[in-house]
C-alpha positions as CSV (number, residue, x, y, z in Angstrom):
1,X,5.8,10.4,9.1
2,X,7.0,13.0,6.7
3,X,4.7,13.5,3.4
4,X,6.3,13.6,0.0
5,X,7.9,17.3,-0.9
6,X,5.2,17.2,-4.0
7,X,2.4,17.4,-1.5
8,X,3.4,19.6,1.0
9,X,3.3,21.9,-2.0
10,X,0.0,21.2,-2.8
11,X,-0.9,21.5,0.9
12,X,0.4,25.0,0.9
13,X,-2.1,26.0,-1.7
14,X,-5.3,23.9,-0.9
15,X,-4.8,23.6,3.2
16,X,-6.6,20.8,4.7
17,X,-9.0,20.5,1.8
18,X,-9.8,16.8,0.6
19,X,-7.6,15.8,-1.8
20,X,-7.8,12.8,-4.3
21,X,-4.2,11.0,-4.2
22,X,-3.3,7.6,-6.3
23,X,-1.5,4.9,-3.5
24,X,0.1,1.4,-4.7
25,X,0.2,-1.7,-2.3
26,X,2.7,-4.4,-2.6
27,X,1.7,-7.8,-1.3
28,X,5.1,-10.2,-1.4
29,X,5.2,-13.4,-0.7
30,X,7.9,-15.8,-0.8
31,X,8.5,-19.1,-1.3
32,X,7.6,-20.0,1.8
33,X,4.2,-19.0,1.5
34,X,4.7,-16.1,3.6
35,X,3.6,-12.3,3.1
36,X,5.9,-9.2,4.3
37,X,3.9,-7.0,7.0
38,X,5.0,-3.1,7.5
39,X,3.2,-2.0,11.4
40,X,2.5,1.4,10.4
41,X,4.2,4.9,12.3
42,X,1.0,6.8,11.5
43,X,-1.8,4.6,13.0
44,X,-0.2,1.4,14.0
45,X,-2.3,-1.1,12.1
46,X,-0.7,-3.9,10.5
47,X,-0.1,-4.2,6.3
48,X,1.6,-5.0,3.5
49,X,4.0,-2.0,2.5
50,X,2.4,1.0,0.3
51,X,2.4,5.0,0.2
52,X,1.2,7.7,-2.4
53,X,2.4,7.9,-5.9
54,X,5.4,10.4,-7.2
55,X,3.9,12.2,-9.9
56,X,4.5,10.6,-13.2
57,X,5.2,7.4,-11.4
58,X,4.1,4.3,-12.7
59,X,2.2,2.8,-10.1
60,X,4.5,-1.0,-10.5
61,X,7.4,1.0,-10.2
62,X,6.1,3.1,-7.0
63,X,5.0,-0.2,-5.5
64,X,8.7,-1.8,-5.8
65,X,9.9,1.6,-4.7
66,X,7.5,1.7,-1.6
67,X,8.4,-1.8,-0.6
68,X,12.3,-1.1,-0.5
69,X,11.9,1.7,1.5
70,X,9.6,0.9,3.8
71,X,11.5,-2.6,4.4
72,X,14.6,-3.1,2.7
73,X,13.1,-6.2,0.6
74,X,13.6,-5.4,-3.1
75,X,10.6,-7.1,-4.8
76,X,9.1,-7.5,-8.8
77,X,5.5,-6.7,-9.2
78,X,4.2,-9.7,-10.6
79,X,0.4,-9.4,-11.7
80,X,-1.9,-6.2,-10.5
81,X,-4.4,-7.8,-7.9
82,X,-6.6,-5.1,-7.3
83,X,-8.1,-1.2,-7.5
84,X,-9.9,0.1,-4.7
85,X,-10.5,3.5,-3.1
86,X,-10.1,4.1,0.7
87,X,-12.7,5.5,2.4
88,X,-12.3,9.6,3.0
89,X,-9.0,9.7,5.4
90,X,-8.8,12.7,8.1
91,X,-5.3,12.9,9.6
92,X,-4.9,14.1,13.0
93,X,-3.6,17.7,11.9
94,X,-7.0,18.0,9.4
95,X,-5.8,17.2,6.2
96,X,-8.5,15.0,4.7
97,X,-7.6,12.5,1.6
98,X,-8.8,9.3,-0.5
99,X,-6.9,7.8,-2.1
100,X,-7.1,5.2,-5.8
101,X,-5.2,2.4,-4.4
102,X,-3.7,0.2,-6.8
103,X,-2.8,-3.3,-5.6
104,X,-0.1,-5.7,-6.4
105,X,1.0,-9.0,-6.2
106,X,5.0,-9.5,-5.7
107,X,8.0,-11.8,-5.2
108,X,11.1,-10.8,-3.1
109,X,13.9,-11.1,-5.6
110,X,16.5,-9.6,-2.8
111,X,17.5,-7.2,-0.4
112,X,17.6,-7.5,3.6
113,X,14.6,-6.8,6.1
114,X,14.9,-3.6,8.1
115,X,13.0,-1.4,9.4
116,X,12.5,2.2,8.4
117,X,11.7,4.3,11.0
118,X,10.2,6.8,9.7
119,X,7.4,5.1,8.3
120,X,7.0,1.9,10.2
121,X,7.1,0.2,13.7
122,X,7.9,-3.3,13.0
123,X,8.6,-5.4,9.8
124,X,8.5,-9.1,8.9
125,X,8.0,-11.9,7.4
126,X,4.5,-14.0,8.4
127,X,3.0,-17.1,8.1
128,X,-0.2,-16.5,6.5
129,X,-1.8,-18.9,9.3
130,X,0.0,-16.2,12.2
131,X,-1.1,-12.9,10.6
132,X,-1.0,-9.9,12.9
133,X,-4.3,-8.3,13.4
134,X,-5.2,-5.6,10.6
135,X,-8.0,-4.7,8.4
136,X,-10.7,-6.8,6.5
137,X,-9.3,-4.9,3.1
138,X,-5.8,-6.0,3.7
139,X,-6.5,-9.0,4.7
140,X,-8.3,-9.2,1.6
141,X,-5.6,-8.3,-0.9
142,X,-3.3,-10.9,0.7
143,X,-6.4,-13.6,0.5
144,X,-6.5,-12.3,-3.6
145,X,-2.7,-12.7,-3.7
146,X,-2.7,-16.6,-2.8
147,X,-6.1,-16.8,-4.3
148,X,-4.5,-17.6,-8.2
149,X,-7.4,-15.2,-9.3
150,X,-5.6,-13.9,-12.4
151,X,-7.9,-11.3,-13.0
152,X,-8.1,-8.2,-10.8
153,X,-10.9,-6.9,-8.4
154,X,-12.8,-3.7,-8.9
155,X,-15.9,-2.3,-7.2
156,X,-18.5,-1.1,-9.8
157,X,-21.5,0.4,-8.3
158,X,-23.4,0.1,-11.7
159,X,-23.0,4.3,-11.8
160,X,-23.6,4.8,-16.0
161,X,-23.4,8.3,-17.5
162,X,-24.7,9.4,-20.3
């Protein structure tokens, strides 16, 4: 999977030093009830389509943008469900990352399903009773995205600063 052109730059100066990147998750569903599923290229796990920021991006835009090109589905983020960080990421070549994710909620307004293989394995439409195995997170952000929660979910360890 080939990083963004902005980050390879950075990679060049910091090497495989951690680096703090913002990412943005789109969770579509249809009218059908159903939620569209990207099988990853990088690690094979099942989840709704996502990536890293462009710089300057706004993180609704980059979450319609990630959706199209990781499935072809051209979808209208709807209401932000959620703003979580990954745990600390260490890709088979070294680099290590974490990344802000920031989650929303969207509705396929057109386009076709494909797959993109660069990025992913398999893409679809499921029910949400005949998900593919994938992590308790993801699962979680689609679970918000049905939930009609309007508000969105934060962690907040309590950490005050004077």
């Amino acid at each position: 999977m080939a990083i963004p052109a902005f980050l390879a730059d950075l990679r060049s100066v910091v090497g495989s030093r951690m680096l703090w990147l913002s990412a943005v998750v789109a969770v579509v569903l249809d009218d059908d009830g159903r939620v569209l599923l990207v099988q990853r290229v990088d690690d094979g796990c099942w989840a709704p389509p996502g990536g890293i920021l462009d710089p300057g991006e706004q993180p609704a835009d980059g979450a319609a943008r990630e959706c199209l090109e990781e499935t072809g589905v051209v979808a209208v983020p709807e209401q932000l469900l959620a703003v979580t960080v990954s745990p600390e990421i260490t890709y088979p070549n070294g680099d290590l990352t974490q990344y802000l994710e920031v989650v929303f909620r969207c509705r396929p307004t057109g386009g076709e399903v494909r797959l993109d293989e660069d990025e992913t394995l398999a893409v679809g439409w499921y029910a949400l009773d005949a998900l593919p195995p994938m992590g308790e997170k993801e699962l979680g952000w689609i679970h918000r995205a049905v939930s009609g929660h309007p508000e969105a979910a934060f962690q907040w360890n309590g950490a005050v600063r004077p």
